[in-house]
N, C-alpha and C positions, 0 to 999 in steps of 0.2 A: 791243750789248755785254751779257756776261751779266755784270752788276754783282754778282748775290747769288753769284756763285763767287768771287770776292774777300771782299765784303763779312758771309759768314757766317763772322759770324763767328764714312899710308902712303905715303908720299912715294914717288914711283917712279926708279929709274935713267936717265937719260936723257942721250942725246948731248949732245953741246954744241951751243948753237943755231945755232954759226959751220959746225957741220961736220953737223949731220943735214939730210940730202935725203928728205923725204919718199916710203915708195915701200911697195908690200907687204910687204916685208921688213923694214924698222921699225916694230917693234910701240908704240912708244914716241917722241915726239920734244918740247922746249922749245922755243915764239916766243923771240924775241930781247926781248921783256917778261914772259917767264916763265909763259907759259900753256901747263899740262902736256896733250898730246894722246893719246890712244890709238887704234890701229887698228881699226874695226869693218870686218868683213868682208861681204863681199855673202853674200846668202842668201833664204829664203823665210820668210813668217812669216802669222798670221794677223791681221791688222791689225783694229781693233775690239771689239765685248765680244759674250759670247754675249746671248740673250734673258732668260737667269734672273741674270744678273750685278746685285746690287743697283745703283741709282741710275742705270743704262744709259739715257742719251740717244736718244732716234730717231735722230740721225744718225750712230750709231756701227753702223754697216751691217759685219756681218762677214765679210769676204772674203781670199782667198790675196794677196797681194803679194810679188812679186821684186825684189828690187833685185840690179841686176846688176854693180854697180860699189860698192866699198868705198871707206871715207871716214873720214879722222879727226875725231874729236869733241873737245873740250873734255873733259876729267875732271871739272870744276867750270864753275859758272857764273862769266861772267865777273867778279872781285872790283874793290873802290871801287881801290885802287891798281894794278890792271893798268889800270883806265878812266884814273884820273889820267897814269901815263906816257903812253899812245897820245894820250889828249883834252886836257891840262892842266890836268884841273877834277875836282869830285866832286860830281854832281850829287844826289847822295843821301841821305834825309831820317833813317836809322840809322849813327850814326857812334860811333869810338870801337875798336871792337875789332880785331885784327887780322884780315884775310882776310872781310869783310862782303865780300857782294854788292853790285854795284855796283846800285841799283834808281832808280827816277823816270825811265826811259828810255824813249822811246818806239821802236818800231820804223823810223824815219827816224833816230833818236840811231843804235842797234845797224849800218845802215845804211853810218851814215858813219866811226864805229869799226873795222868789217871795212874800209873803202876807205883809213883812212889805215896802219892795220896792215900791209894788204898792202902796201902801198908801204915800210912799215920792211925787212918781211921778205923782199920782192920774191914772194910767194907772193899767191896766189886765195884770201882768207876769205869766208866767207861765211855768214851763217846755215842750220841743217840745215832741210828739208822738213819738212811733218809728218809725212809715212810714214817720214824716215830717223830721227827723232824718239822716237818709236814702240816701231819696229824697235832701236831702240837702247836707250830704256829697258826695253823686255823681255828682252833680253838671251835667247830663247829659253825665256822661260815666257809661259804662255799665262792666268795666275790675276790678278785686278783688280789686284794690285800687284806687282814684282818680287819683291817680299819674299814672296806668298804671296795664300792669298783675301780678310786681312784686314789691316790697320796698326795700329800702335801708335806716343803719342810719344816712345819709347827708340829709333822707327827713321827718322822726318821728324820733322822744324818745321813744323805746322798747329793747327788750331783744336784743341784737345786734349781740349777737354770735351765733344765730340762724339765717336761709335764708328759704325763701319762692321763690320756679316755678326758681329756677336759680340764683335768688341776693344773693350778694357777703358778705361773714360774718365782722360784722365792732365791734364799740366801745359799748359797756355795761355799761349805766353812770350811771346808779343802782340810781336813784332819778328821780325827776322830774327837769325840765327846765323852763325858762319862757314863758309864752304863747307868740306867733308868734316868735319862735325862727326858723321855719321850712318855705316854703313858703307854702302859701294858694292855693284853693281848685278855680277852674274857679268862683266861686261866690264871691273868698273874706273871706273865713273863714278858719279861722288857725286852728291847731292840731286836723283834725278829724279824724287821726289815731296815737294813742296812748299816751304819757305823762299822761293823768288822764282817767280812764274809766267813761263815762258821763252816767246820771241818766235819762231815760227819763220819762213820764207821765205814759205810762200804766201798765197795769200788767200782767203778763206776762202768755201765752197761747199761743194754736196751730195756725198758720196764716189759714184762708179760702185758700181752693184748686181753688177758681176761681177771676177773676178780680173784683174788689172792689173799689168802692170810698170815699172817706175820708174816712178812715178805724180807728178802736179805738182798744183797747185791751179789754178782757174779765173787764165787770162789776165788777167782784170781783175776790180774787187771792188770794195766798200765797208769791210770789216771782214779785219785779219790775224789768224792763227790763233797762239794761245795754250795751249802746252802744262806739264800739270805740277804745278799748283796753288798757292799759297801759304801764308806763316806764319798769313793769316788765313782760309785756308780748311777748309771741310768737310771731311772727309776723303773725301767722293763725289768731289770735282772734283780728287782728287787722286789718282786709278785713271790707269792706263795708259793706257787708253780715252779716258778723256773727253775734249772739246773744248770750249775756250772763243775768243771771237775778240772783239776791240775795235778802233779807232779805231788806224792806224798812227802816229797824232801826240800817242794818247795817252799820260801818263805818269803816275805815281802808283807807292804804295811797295808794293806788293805784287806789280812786275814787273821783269824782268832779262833775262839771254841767256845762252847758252853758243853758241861759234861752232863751225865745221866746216872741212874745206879735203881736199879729194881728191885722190889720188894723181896724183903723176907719173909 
């Protein structure tokens, strides 16, 4: 587990959830718990960081990836009361404001949230990959952050008094925020760099050194993969790129999820 990437520390229109079906065609759809989706589309993209990209991990190997099938994502990560309706509990140690991240969840929690959800909705949830991960927070830029080659904390929730390529040292609000507190990503999805570090599907292993389509993680593992950063992170570990992976049974407040569900 890389412990020191934690520890450095518009509402949209949407069908009614009784009557949107899922499909390419809906760019937009609400769970019947109010979890807002958008369509990401299949496409091609450069997955990883170049070699001069500050704070570039060795295992961000950068290669073409296809994804050949489009997939809704989350807009937000998943918050303490969408968790409350599905699970009937709130396992999370920032309480208080409206629309928190739901966080202390481990990737077996996330797990079993997608399995009772899909049974409300009668729909496949499911956590995104890390390539659809990615693919989706870059939204088609190709620079360490969506936003551009550098961050600032007017644009995420992370360690503030640290700077990344030249930005400017700001505020350190040592918690989480509510989701879409920051503005969103060309696709429409809020915080995909930092306030909760997100759990995705695979497990976690070395990328292929050549171009790859739909790509999965190794069959079986010790450590799942963790994308996105956190409130108490660096703002290194909070680049597009980077990869963190820990313990699928771990939990602690600096991690969350946002879910996914593919077309019909």
């Amino acid at each position: 587990m890389r412990i020191h990437a934690c520890l450095i520390v518009a509402t949209l229109v949407v069908a009614s959830p009784a009557l949107a079906q899922p499909n390419q065609s809906l760019k937009h759809f609400t769970s019947r718990t109010n979890i807002k989706f958008v369509w990401i589309p299949p496409g091609t993209f450069r997955m990883g960081s170049p070699g001069a990209e500050k704070g570039r991990g060795d295992d961000e190997i950068l290669r073409e990836i296809t994804l050949t099938q489009g997939f809704y994502l989350g807009i937000h990560t998943v918050t303490q009361e969408q968790w409350q309706a599905v699970m009937g509990g709130n396992p999370s140690h920032f309480r208080g404001a409206k629309n928190l991240p739901v966080e202390q969840v481990s990737w077996d929690d996330c797990l079993a949230f997608c399995t009772k959800l899909s049974a409300i909705d009668k729909r496949t949830y499911r956590l995104p990959t890390e390539a659809e991960w990615e693919y989706a927070c870059r939204a088609g830029t190709t620079t360490a952050f969506h936003f551009g080659p550098t961050v600032s904390p007017a644009q995420a929730n992370y360690h503030g008094e640290f700077t990344y390529a030249g930005g400017k040292p700001g505020v350190y609000r040592e918690k989480t925020l509510p989701v879409g507190s920051f503005p969103a990503n060309a696709w429409g999805l809020f915080d995909m760099h930092g306030n909760v570090w997100q759990w995705c599907q695979d497990w976690h292993g070395g990328y292929a050194r050549k171009d790859t389509v739909d790509p999965r993680g190794p069959k079986t593992g010790k450590n799942r993969i963790q994308r996105g950063g956190s409130w108490g992170s660096h703002p290194i570990f909070c680049r597009s790129a980077n990869r963190n992976f820990t313990d699928p049974k771990s939990r602690n407040e600096y991690c969350g999820f946002r879910i996914c569900l593919n077309a019909k």
